[in-house]
RONUFI-178527 format. One record per residue (C-alpha): residue number from 0; residue in one letter; z, y, x. Coordinates in steps of 0.001 Angstrom, whole numbers. Layout:
// RONUFI-178527
 resi resn      c3      c2      c1
  NUM    A       Z       Y       X
...
This chain:
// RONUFI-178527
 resi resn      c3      c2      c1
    0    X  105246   47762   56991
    1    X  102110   49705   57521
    2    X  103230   52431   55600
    3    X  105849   52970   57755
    4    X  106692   56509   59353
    5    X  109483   58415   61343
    6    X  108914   61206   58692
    7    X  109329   58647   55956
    8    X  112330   56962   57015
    9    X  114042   60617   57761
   10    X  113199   61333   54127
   11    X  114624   58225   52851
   12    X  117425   58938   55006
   13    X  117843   62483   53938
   14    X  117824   63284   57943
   15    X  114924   64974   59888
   16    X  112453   62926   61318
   17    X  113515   64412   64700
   18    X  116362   62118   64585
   19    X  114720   58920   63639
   20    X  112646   59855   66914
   21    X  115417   60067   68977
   22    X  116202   56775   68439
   23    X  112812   54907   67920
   24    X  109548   56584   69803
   25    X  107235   55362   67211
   26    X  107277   54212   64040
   27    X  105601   50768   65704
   28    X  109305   50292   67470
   29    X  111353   50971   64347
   30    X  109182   48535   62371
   31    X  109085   46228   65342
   32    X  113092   46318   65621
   33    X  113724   45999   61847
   34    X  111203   42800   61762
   35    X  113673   41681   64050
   36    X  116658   42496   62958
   37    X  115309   40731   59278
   38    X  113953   37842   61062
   39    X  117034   37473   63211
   40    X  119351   37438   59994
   41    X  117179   34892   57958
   42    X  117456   32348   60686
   43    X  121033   32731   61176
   44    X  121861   32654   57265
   45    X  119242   29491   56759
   46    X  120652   27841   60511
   47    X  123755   28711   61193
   48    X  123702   29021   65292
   49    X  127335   26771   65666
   50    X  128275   24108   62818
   51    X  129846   21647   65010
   52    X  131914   19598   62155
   53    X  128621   19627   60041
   54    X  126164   16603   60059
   55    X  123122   17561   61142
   56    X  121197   15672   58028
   57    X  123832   18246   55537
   58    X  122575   21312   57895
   59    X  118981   20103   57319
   60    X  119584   20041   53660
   61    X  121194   22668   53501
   62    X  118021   24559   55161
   63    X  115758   22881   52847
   64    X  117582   23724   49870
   65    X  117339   27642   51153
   66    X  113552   27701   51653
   67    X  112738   28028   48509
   68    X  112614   30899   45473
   69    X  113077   34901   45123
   70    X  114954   35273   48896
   71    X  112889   32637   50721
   72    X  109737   34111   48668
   73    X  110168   37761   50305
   74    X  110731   36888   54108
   75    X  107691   34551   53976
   76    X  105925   38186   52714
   77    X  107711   40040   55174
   78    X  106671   37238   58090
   79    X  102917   37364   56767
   80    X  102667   41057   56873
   81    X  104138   40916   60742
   82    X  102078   38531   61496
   83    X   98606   40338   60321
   84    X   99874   43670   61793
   85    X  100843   42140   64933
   86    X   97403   41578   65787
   87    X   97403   45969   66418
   88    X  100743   46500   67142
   89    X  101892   45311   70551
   90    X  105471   45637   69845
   91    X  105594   44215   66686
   92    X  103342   40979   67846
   93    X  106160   40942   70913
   94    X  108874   40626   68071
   95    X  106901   38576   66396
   96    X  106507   35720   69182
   97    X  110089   36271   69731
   98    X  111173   35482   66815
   99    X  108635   32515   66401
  100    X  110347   31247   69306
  101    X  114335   31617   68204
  102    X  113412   30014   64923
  103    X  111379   27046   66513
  104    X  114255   26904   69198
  105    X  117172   26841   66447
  106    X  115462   24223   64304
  107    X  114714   21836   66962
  108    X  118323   22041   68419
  109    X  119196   20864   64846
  110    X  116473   18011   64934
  111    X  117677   17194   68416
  112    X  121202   16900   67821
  113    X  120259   15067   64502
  114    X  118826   12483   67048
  115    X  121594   12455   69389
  116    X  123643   11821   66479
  117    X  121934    9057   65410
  118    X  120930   10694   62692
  119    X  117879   11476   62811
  120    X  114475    9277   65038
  121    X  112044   11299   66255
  122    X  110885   11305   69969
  123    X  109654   15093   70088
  124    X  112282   17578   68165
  125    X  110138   20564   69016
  126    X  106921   18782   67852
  127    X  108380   17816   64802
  128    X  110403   21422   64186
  129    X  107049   22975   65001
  130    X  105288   21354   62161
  131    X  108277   21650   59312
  132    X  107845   25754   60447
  133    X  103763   25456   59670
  134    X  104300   23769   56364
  135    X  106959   26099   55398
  136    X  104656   29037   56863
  137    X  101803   27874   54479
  138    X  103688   27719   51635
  139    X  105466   30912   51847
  140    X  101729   32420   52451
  141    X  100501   30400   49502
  142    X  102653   30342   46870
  143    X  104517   33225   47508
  144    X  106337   34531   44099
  145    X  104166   31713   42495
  146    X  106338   28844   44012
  147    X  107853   27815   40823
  148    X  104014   27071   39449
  149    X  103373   24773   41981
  150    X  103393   20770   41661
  151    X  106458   19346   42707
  152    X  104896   16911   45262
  153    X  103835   20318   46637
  154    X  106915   22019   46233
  155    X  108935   19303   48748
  156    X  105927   19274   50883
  157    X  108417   20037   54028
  158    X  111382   18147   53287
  159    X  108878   14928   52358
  160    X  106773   15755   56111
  161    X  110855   16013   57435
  162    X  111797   12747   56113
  163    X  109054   11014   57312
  164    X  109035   12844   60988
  165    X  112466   11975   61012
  166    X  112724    8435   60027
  167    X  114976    9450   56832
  168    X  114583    7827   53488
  169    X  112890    9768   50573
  170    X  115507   11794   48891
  171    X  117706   11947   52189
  172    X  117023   15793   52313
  173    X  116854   16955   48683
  174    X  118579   19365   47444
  175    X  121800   18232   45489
């Protein structure tokens, strides 16, 4: 992302940079709105925002079961690289934190309704979402395209720290 400029984007667009301007002052909006826009679309693909006639242990699984490999591998590269260039960029940190926020907001409105459910026992669904998102974070930071290398123990680190926050049995939220 820090290699990212209006002239650069007109070229790729065959358009002249003029035009990228028009629509995005800087190249620290476009970059800030794109982060978005990718951030935005991982959540809604790995949460769905409305699954009313799915349990709420299936979407969980179903989550866990997308965090992982190639895709999973490049937005946890894409959310480290915000994340360090954040720290200059006002925008982009402003995205960032957003974004932070939907994703910590959608996962503990699953947890929640997992407990309302009966589903799931846990007395703080934010607490709990807030450290599945740090595990997950240190992972993708971690292992990045090396998550296949990694022990297995290490590998379900989330879904085992999930299970347990939750009160599930081992297994409840592996991948079938």
């Amino acid at each position: 992302m820090e290699s990212i400029t209006l002239r650069r984007i007109g070229e790729e667009l065959d358009v002249r940079p003029g035009l990228v301007s028009h629509y995005f002052p800087s190249a620290e909006e476009l970059v800030a709105e794109a982060f978005g826009d990718a951030a935005s679309g991982e959540l809604d693909a790995l949460i769905p925002p409305a699954a009313p006639d799915a349990h709420p242990t299936a979407r969980l699984a179903a989550f866990f079961a997308l965090t992982s490999g190639p895709a999973w591998n490049a937005i946890s590269a894409l959310w480290v690289n915000a994340r360090h260039l954040s720290r200059y960029r006002p925008a982009l940190s402003s995205r960032v934190a957003e974004q932070e926020a939907a994703w910590r907001d959608r996962l503990s409105g699953l947890l929640a309704d997992g407990v309302a459910h009966g589903a799931f026992r846990t007395p703080h669904p934010v607490v709990t979402a807030q450290m599945i998102l740090v595990v997950l974070d240190g992972l993708g930071a971690d292992a990045g395209a090396e998550h296949d290398v990694l022990p297995p123990a290490v590998r379900r680190m989330a879904i085992t720290l999930a299970e347990h926050e939750l009160g599930l049995d081992k297994g409840a939220l592996a991948p079938h």
